[in-house]
MARNULO-280232 format. One record per residue (C-alpha): z, x, y; residue in three letters. Coordinates in steps of 0.5 Angstrom, whole numbers, padded with zeros to 4 digits, always signed. Layout:
ZXYALA ...
This chain:
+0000+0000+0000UNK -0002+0003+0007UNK +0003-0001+0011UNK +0002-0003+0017UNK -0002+0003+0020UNK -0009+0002+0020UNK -0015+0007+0022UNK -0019+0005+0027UNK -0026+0002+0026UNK -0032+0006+0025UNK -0038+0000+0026UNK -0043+0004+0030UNK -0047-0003+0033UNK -0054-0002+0034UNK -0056+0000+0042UNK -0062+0000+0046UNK -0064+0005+0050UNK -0062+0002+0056UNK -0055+0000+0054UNK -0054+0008+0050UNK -0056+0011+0057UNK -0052+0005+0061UNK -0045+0007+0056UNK -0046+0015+0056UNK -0047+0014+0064UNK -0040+0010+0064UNK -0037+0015+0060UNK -0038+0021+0064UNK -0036+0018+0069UNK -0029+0015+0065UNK -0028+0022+0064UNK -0029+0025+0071UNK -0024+0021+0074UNK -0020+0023+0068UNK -0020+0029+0069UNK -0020+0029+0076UNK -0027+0032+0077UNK -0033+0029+0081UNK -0038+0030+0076UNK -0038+0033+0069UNK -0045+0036+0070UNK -0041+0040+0075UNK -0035+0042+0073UNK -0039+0044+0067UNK -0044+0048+0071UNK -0038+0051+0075UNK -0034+0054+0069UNK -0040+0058+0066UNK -0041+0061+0074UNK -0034+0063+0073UNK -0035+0066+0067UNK -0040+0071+0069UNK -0035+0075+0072UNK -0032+0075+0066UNK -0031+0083+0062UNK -0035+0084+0056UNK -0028+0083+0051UNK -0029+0086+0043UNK -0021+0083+0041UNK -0016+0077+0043UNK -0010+0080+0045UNK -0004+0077+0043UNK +0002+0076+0047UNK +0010+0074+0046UNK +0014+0067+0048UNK +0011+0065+0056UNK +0014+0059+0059UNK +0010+0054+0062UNK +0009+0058+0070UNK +0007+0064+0065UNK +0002+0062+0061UNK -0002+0058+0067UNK -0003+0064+0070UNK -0005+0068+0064UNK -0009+0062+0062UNK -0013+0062+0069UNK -0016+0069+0067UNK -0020+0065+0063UNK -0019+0069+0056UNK -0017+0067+0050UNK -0011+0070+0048UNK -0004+0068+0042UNK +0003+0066+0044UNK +0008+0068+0038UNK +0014+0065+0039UNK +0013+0058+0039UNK +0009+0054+0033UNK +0014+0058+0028UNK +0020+0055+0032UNK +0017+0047+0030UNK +0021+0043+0024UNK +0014+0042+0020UNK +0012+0050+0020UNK +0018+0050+0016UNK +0016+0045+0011UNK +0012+0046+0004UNK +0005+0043+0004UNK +0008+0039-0002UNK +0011+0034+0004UNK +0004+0031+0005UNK +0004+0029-0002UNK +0012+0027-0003UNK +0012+0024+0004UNK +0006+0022+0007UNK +0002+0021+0001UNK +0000+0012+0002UNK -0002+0015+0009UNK -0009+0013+0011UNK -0013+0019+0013UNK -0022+0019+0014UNK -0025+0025+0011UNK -0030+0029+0014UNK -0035+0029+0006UNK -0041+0031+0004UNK -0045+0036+0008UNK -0041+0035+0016UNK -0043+0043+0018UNK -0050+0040+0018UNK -0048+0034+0022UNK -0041+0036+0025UNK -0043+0033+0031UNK -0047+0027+0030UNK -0044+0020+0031UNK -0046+0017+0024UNK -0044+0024+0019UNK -0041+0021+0013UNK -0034+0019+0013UNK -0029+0015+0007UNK -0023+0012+0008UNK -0017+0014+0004UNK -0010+0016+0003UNK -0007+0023+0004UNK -0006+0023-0004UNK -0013+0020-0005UNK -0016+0026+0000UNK -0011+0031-0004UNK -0014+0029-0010UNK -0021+0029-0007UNK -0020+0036-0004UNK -0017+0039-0011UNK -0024+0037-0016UNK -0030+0037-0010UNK -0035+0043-0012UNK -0038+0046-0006UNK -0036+0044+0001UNK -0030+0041+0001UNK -0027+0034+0005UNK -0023+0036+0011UNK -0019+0032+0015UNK -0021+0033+0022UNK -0019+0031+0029UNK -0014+0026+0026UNK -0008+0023+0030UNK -0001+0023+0026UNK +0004+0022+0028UNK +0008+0021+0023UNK +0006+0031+0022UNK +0007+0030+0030UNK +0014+0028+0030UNK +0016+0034+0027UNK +0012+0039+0031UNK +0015+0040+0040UNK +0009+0042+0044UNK +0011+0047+0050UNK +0008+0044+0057UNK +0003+0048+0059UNK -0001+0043+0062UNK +0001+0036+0066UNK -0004+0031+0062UNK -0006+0033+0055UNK -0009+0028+0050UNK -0005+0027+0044UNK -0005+0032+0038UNK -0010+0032+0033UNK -0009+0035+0027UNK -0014+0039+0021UNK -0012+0039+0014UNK -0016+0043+0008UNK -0017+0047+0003UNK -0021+0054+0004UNK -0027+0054+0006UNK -0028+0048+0011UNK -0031+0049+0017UNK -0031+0047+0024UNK -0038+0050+0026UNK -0040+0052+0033UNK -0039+0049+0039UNK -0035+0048+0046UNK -0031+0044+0049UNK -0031+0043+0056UNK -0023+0042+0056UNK -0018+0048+0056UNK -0014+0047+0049UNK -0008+0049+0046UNK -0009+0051+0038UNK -0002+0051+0033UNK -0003+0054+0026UNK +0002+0051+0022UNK +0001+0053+0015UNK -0004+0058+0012UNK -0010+0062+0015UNK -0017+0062+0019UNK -0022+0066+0022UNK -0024+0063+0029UNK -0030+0066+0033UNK -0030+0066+0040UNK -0035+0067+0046UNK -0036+0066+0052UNK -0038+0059+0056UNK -0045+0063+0060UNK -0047+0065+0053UNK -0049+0058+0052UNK -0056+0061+0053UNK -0056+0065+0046UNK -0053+0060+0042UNK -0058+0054+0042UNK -0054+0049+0044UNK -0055+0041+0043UNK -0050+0036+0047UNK -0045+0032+0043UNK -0044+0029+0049UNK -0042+0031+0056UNK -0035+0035+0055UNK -0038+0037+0047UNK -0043+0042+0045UNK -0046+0044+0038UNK -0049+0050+0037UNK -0053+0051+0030UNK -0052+0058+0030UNK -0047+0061+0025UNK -0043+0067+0026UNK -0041+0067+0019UNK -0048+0068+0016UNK -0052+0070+0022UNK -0060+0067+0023UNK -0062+0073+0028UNK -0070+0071+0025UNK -0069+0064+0028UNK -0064+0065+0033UNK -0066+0072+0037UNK -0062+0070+0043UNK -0056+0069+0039UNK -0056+0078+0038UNK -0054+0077+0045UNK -0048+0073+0045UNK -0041+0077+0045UNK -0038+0074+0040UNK -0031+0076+0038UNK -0027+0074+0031UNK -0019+0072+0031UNK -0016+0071+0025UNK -0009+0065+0026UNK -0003+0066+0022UNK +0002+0061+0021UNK +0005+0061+0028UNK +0001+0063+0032UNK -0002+0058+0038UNK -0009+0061+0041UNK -0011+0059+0048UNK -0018+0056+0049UNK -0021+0057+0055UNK -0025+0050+0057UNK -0032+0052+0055UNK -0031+0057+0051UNK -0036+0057+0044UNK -0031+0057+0037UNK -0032+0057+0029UNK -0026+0056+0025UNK -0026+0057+0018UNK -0021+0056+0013UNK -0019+0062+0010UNK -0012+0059+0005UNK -0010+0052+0004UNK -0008+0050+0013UNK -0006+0046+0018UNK -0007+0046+0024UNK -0007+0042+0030UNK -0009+0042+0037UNK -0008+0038+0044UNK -0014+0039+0050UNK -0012+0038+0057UNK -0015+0032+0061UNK -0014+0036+0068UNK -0018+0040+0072UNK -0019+0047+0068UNK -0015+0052+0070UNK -0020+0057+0071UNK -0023+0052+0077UNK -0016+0051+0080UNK -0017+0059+0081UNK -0022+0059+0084UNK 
């Protein structure tokens, strides 16, 4: 029995496309106002600008407990960076992952299946309702590619995590679940965002917002971009440009939580069974603010 808890809908009507550009229009300027900007378009444009004064980086460095006033003005720099000293400190890093199982097992989740690093950021990729234990069923038998749980609110895993406050609006956590090898691709999102590492490990890589000029970009929609681009396997017959791009590897321990500056490109792998959860600013990013 699922309880009351239930997922959202996943109907995708069928849109003209005046009512598709009428709707994109409407969100955009939903999330300007959100984030307190006149226009996506420009505050896009405004923090690849800024990103060209950026030095060329070959590592992400790692930095100790900062609080709130600290962090932001590192942050401001507009590099990636780690913070030790926080996530580990949280109720449900100390938690075995068999608590996803005993606890939370009739909890409804949707899986990302199938092929989801080809179709990671379109609207109609191949997803299936379930419970936790249904998923860890799932994920224990599949061959290949394995299901994921990804970009999901639960809040019943949150109520044991105490995020610091970086910055004065944040979306509500989200958090990603699955065995090694399931994979984020390459993308960018035009928020800043802040990464936790619960359990197990992963390699992300990073690049910079004006690199999006080698990596081949396709628009998800205002504040998300995709990239085909694999850095893990990469393709330079058919993504010359991509030779260009400063791509940077970090691997995330238990721990850790990476900043990510807004626009910044990143793929995340799983190298272990993990958890992970992240929270996006919905403000101003903090390299404009600045300028």
């Amino acid at each position: 029995m699922l309880g009351k808890q239930k997922l959202p809908p996943r109907a995708l009507a069928a849109e003209t496309p005046e009512q598709a550009a009428a709707k994109k229009l409407a969100r955009e300027q939903r999330d300007a106002q959100v984030r307190g900007v006149a226009s996506i378009h420009e505050m896009r444009e405004a923090i690849k600008l800024a990103s060209r004064r950026l030095p060329h980086i070959t590592e992400v460095p790692r930095v100790g407990l900062l609080d709130a006033a600290a962090f932001r003005a590192r942050a401001a720099l507009n590099l990636p960076f780690l913070v030790e000293g926080i996530v580990g400190r949280w109720p449900l890093t100390r938690q075995q992952p068999s608590i996803l199982r005993e606890r939370h097992g009739h909890m409804p989740v949707r899986a990302r299946v199938g092929d989801y690093i080809g179709t990671a950021f379109a609207p109609d990729r191949a997803m299936q309702d379930m419970t936790m234990a249904e998923y860890l069923d799932l994920a224990e038998r599949t061959e290949g590619l394995p299901p994921y749980l990804g970009n999901l609110e639960l809040k019943e895993l949150n109520s044991m995590c105490h995020w610091p406050t970086f910055f004065d609006k944040m979306g509500p956590p989200r958090f990603w679940i699955g065995p090694a090898d399931t994979v984020t691709p390459l993308h960018c999102d035009y928020d800043d965002n802040i990464f936790a590492q619960i359990w197990g490990t992963k390699r992300i890589f990073l690049a910079p917002p004006h690199h999006d000029e080698f990596l081949y970009p396709k628009e998800a929609n205002a504040i998300l971009f995709g990239s085909p681009f694999d850095p893990e396997a990469p393709d330079y017959e058919r993504y010359p440009l991509a030779r260009q791009a400063n791509l940077v590897e970090v691997i995330v321990q238990p721990g850790d939580m990476l900043y990510v500056p807004a626009g910044w490109y990143h793929q995340v792998h799983a190298l272990t069974f993990s958890l992970s959860s992240n929270r996006w600013a919905r403000a101003v990013p903090l390299v404009m603010q600045a300028v």
